[in-house]
C-alpha positions as CSV (number, residue, x, y, z in Angstrom):
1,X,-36.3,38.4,-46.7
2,X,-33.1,36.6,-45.6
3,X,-32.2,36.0,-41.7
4,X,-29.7,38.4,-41.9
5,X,-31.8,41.5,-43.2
6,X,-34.1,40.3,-40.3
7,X,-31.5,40.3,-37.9
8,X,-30.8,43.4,-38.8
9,X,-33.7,45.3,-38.8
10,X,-34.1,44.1,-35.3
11,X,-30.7,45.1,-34.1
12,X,-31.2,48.5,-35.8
13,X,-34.6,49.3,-34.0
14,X,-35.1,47.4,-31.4
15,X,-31.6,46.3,-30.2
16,X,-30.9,50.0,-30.0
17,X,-33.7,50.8,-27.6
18,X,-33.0,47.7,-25.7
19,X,-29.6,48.4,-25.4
20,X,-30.3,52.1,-24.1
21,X,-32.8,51.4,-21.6
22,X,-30.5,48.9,-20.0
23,X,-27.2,51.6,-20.1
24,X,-29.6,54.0,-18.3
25,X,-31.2,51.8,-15.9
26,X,-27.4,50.2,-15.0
27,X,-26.2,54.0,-14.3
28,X,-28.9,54.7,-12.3
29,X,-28.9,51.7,-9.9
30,X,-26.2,53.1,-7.4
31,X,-28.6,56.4,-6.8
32,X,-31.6,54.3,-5.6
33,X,-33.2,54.7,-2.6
34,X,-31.5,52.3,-0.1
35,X,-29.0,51.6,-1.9
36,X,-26.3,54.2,0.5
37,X,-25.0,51.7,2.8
38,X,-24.3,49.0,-0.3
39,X,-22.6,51.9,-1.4
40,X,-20.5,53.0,1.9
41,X,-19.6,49.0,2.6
42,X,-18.4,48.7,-1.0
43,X,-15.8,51.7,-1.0
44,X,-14.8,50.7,2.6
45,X,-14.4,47.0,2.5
46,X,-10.8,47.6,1.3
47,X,-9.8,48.8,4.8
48,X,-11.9,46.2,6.9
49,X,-8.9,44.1,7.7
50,X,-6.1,46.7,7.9
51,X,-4.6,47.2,11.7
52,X,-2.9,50.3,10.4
53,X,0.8,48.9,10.3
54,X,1.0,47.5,13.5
């Protein structure tokens, strides 16, 4: 058995696992607990410095 067909029989089972469990656990890590006011600075730190025109 060659390197390649052992790459690839890694990439085609476990790659693919690994590679899912990391998608889900990277969409999940805005919704943990705690995590609201990371969230809130975030989308707001656009506006920290803005004197709104004056």
């Amino acid at each position: 058995m060659s390197l390649y067909d052992t790459l690839r029989h890694f990439a085609d089972s476990y790659g693919l696992v690994v590679m899912i469990a990391l998608f889900l656990l990277l969409c999940a890590w805005p919704f943990r607990p705690g995590s609201k006011q990371y969230n809130r600075n975030a989308a707001t730190m656009i506006f920290k410095d803005e004197d709104d025109g004056r």
